[in-house]
KEFIVO-352863 format. One record per residue: x, z negated, y negated of N, C-alpha, C, O in turn. Coordinates in steps of 0.001 Angstrom, whole numbers, padded with zeros to 6 digits, always signed. Layout:
XZYXZYXZYXZY
...
REM end
This chain:
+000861+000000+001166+000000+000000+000000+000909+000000-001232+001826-000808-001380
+000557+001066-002198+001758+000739-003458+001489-000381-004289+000327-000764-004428
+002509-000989-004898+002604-002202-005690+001641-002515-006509+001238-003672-006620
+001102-001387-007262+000080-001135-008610-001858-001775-007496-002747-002563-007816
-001667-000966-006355-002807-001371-005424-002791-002868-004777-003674-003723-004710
-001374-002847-004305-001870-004848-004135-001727-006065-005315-002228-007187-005396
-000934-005411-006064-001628-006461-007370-002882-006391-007326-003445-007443-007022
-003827-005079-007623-005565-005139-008102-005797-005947-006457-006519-006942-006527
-005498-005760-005667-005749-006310-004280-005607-008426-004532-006203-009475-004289
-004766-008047-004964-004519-010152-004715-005415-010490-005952-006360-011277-005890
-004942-009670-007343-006295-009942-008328-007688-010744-007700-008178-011874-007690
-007980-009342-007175-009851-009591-006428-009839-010391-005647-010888-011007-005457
-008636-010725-004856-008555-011603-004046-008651-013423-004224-009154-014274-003491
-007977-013515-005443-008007-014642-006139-009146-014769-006647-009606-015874-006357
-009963-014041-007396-011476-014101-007932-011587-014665-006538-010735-015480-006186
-012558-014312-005701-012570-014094-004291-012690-015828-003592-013598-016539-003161
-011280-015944-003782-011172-016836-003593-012156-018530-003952-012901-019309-003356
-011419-018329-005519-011964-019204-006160-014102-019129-005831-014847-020013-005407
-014318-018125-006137-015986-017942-005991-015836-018818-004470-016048-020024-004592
-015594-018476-003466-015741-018833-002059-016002-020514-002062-016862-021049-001362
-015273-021096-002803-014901-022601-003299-014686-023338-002265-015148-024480-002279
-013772-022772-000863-013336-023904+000192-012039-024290-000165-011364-024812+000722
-011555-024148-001258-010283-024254-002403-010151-024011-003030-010789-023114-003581
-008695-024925-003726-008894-024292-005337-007514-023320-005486-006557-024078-005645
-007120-022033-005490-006300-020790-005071-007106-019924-006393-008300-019781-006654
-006011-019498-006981-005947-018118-007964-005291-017412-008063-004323-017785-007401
-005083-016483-008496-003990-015182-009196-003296-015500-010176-003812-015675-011280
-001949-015639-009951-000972-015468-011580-000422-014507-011554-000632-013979-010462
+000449-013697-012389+001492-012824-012793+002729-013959-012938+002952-015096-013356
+003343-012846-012307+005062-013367-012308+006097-012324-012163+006044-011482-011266
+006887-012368-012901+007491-011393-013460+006853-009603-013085+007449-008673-012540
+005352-009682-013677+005149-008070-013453+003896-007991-012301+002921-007267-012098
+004431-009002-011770+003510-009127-010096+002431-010134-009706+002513-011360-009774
+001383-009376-009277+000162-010497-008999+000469-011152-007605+000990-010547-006669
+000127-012306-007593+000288-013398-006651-000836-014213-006541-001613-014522-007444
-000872-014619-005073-001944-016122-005059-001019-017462-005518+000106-017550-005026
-001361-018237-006215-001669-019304-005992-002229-020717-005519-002770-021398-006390
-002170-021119-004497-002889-022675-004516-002229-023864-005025-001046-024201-005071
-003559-024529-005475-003061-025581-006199-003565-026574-004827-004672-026612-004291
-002374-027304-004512-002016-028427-003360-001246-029589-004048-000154-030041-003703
-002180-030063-005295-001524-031291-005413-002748-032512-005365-002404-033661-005640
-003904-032281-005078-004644-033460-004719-004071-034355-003610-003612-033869-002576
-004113-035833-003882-003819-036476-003538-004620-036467-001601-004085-036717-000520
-005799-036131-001896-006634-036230-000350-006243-035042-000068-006637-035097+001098
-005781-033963-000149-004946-032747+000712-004376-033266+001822-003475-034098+001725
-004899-032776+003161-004263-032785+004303-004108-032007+005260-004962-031131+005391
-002903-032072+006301-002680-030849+007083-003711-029998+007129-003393-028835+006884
-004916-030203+007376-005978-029359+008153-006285-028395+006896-006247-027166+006947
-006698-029419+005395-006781-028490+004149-005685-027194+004275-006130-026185+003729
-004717-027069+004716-003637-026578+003758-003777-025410+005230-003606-024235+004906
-004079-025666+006836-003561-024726+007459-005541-024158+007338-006054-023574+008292
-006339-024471+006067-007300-023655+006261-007261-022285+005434-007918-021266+005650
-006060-022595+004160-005429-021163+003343-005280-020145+004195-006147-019278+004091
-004421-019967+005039-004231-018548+005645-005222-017886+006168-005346-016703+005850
-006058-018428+006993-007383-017858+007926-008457-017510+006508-009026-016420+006570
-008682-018189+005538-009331-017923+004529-008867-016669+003969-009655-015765+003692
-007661-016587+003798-007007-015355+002878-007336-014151+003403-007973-013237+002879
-006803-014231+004589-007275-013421+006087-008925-012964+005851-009138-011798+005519
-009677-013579+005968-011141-013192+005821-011912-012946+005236-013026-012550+005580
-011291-013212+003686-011700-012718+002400-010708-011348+002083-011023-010247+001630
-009670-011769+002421-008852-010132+002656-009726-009190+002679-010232-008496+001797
-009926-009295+004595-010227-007931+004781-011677-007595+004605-012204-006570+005038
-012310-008597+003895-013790-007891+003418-013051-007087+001596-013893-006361+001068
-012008-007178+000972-011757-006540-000071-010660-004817+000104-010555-003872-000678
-010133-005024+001252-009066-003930+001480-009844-002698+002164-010805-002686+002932
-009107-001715+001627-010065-000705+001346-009434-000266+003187-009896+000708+003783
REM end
């Protein structure tokens, strides 16, 4: 996928995210480049929270990739 397509890709993805609300994960720019973010500093964050990011990303993914 070219660079210009998975930025708009993690973009929507981060919307996406956040709407979903089983976390709190967004989109920043960094140097040029869109990225997720999660924010993992609540104090009640635990293993199970944190290994539920990937399978989430995963399933909101591929309802956005063309």
């Amino acid at each position: 996928m070219p660079e210009a397509r998975l930025d708009e890709l993690n973009a929507r993805l981060g919307r996406a995210i956040l709407a979903d609300g089983r976390y709190f994960a967004g989109a920043t720019t960094y140097q040029g480049r869109t990225a997720l973010r999660p924010a993992i500093v609540n104090w009640r964050t635990g293993p199970e929270d944190v290994d539920l990011i990937v399978p989430t990303i995963r399933e909101l993914g591929a309802a956005l990739a063309p």
